[in-house]
ZAMARGU-4260 file (C-alpha; in steps of 0.2 Angstrom, whole numbers, plus 5000, padded with zeros to 4 digits):
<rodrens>
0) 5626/5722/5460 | 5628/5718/5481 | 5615/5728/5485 | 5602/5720/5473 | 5607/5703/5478
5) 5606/5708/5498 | 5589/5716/5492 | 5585/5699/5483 | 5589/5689/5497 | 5578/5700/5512
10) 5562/5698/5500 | 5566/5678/5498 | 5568/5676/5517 | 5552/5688/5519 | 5541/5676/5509
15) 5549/5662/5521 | 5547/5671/5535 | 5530/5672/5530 | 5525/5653/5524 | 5532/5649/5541
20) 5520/5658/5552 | 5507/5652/5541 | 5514/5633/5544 | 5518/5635/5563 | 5501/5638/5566
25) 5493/5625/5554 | 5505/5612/5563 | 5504/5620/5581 | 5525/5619/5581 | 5536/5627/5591
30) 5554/5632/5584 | 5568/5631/5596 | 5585/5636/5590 | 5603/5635/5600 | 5613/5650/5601
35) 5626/5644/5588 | 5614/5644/5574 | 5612/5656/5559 | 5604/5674/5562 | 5590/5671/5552
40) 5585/5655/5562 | 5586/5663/5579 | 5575/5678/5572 | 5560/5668/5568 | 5563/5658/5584
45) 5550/5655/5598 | 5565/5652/5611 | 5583/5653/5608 | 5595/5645/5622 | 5610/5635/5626
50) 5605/5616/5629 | 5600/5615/5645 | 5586/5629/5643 | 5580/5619/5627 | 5579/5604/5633
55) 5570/5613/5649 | 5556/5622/5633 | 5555/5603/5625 | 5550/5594/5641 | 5538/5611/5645
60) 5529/5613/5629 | 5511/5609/5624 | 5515/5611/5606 | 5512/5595/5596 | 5528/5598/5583
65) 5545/5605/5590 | 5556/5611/5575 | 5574/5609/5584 | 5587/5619/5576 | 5602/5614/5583
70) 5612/5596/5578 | 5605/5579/5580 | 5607/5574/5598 | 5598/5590/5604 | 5582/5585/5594
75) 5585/5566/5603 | 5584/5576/5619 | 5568/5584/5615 | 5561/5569/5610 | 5566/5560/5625
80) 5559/5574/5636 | 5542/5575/5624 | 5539/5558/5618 | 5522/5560/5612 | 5526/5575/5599
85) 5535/5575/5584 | 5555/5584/5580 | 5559/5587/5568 | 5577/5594/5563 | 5580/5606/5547
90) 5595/5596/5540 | 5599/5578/5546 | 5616/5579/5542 | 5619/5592/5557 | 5629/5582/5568
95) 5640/5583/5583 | 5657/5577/5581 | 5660/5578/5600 | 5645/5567/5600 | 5654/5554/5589
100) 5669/5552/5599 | 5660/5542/5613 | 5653/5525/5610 | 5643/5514/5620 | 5654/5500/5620
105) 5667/5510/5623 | 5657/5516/5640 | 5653/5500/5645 | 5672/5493/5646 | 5675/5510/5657
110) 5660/5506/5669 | 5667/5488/5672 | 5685/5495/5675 | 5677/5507/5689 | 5661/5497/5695
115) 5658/5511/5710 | 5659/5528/5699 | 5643/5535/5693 | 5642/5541/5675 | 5639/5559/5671
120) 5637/5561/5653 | 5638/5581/5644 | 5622/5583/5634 | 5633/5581/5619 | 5630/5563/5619
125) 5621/5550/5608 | 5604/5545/5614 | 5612/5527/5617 | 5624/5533/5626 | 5614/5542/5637
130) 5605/5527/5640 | 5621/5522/5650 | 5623/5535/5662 | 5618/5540/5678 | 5614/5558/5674
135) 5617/5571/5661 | 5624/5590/5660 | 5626/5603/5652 | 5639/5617/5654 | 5627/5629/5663
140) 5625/5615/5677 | 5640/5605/5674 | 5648/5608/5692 | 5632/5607/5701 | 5628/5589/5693
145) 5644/5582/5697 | 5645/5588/5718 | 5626/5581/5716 | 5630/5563/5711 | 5632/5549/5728
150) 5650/5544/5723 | 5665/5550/5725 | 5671/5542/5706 | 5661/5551/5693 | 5665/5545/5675
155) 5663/5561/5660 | 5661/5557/5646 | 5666/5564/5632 | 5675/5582/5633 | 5689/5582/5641
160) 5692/5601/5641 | 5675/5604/5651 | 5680/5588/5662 | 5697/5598/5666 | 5688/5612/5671
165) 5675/5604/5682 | 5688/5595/5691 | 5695/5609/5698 | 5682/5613/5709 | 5676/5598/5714
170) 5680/5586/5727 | 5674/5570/5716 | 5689/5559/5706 | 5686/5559/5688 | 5689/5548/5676
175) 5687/5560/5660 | 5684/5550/5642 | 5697/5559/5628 | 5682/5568/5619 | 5683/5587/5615
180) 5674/5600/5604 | 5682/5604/5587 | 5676/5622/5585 | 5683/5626/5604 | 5698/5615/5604
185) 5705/5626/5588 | 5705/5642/5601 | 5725/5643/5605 | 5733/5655/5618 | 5742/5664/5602
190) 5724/5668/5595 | 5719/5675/5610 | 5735/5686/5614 | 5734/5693/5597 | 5716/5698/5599
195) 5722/5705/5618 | 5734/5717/5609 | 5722/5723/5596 | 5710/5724/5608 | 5719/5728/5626
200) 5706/5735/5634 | 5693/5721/5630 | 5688/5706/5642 | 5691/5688/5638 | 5674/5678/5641
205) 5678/5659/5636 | 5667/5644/5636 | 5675/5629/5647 | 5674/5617/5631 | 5692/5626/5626
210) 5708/5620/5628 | 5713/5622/5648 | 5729/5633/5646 | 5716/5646/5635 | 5700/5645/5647
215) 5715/5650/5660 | 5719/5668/5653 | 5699/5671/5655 | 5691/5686/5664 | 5675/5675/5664
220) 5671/5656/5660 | 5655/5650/5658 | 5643/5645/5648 | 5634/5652/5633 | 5622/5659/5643
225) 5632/5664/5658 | 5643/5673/5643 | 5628/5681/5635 | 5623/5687/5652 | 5640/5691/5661
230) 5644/5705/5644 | 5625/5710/5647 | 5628/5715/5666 | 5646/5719/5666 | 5652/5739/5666
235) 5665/5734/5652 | 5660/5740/5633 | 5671/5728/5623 | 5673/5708/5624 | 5683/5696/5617
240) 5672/5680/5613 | 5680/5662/5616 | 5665/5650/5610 | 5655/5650/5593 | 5651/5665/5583
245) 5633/5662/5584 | 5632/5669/5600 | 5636/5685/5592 | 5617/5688/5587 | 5612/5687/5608
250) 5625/5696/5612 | 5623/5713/5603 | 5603/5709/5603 | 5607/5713/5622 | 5620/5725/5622
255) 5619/5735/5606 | 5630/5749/5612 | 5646/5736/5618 | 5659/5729/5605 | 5663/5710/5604
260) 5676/5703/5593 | 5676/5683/5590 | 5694/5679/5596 | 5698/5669/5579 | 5687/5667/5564
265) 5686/5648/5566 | 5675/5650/5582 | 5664/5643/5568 | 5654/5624/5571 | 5650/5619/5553
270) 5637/5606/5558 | 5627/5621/5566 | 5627/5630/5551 | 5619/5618/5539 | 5605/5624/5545
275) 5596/5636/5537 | 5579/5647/5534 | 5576/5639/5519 | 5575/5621/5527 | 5566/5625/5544
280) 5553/5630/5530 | 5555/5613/5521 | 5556/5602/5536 | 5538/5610/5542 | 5531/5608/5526
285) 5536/5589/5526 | 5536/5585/5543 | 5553/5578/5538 | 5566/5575/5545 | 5559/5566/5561
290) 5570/5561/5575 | 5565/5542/5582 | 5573/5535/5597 | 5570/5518/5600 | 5559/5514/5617
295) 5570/5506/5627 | 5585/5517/5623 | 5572/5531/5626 | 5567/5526/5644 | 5583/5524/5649
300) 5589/5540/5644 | 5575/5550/5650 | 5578/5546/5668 | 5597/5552/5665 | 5591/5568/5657
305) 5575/5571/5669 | 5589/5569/5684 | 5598/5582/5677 | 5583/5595/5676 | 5580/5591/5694
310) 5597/5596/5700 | 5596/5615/5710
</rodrens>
């Protein structure tokens, strides 16, 4: 009975697969997927990346439609970066809770309490809320944006866990907004010293949007991307993941032969995963759903996010 339905559902995402290819090229769409998403959307993608190479692909791109498969402020991003073509998102529902924790009121009354800080905002942010900062990040160049800013105050908004973690090497006084991850938060230090024992001669690689004291018992921090590359280069054969499950299809795309076990189950974003096949499908088809930013909010935000993809 499994195997007929696993047989059902390889012919069903064969058809897709095909209706897709067919749509790409009546539309002249690109399909950009983050690593966190499903295995079957990064295995019809054009590029799969962390934010910062997407948003790189988005501004780069002479497609005229960008499918964004990721959650709603990414395809904000793209649209920002490329505002003559049209995003569209598979499922308009994928949002970012670490997103929603940050407000622009809320950012206004910080800048008026520290009038000489400048704002450096994650990625991870409303396009409004970009629209007030200075300059955005992503993990993979989170350091390097903040040592590249002319004040010594920066203002980050909104995860604090990342904040933490930048702060340690940097010089600048940050004033870190109370924001975090809720996939990445849930990582505890007993999760990750059960998964040591099971696995003692495995490595620790963690993303920095975890909680301090865990990002502390790493071999490597970094981001998705440094991850998928560290496990790529390094000698060792067997990891121990600290950052969201999707990574897992990079990972032994690259090293088929090493072992990598998620260092708790929940490692799981649910607003990542509404996305599916099926939809990406859908969301050619209709053109629907399509991200808007208004202009104003638009202009603002793209000199933030165009600073960033300047910074060496």
């Amino acid at each position: 009975m499994e195997a007929l339905a696993l047989q059902h559902k390889a012919e069903q995402n064969r058809v897709l697969r095909e209706r897709l290819a067919q749509l790409k090229k009546e539309r002249n769409a690109i399909i950009l997927a983050h690593y966190y998403q499903r295995d079957e959307i990064q295995e019809i993608a054009d590029f799969r990346g962390d934010s910062f190479l997407l948003a790189q692909k988005a501004a780069s791109t002479d497609a005229d439609v960008i499918v964004f498969c990721g959650v709603h402020f990414m395809g904000e991003s793209a649209k920002i970066l490329a505002p003559t073509k049209t995003v569209i998102i598979p499922d308009e529902r994928a949002g970012c809770p670490m997103a929603d924790m940050v407000n622009v009121e809320g950012l206004r009354a910080l800048k008026r309490q520290h009038p000489n800080a400048k704002v450096v905002a994650y990625i991870n942010t409303s396009a409004e809320v970009k629209s007030e900062t200075d300059i955005c990040c992503t993990s993979a160049n989170a350091l390097k944006v903040v040592n590249s800013v002319d004040s010594d105050e920066v203002i980050w908004v909104p995860d604090k866990n990342l904040g933490d973690y930048v702060s340690k090497f940097t010089n600048k006084k940050m004033i870190i907004w109370e924001g975090y991850c809720n996939t990445h938060d849930m990582l505890t230090i007993k999760d990750v010293e059960e998964m040591k024992r099971l696995h003692p001669n495995a490595q620790f690689v963690v993303h920095p949007e975890c909680r301090p004291e865990v990002v502390a018992m790493g071999d490597f921090v970094g981001s998705t991307t440094a991850i998928i590359k560290y496990c790529k280069e390094s000698p060792c054969q067997e990891f121990i993941v600290g950052t969201e499950d999707g990574t897992g299809y990079q990972l032994r795309l690259n090293s088929p032969d090493k072992q990598f076990h998620f260092a708790t189950k929940y490692l799981v974003c649910p607003n990542m995963k509404v996305n599916n096949l099926k939809k990406v499908v859908k969301a050619l088809e209709t053109m629907k759903p399509e991200i808007y930013v208004p202009d104003h909010v638009a202009e603002q935000a793209r000199q933030s996010l165009e600073r960033m993809l300047l910074v060496k």
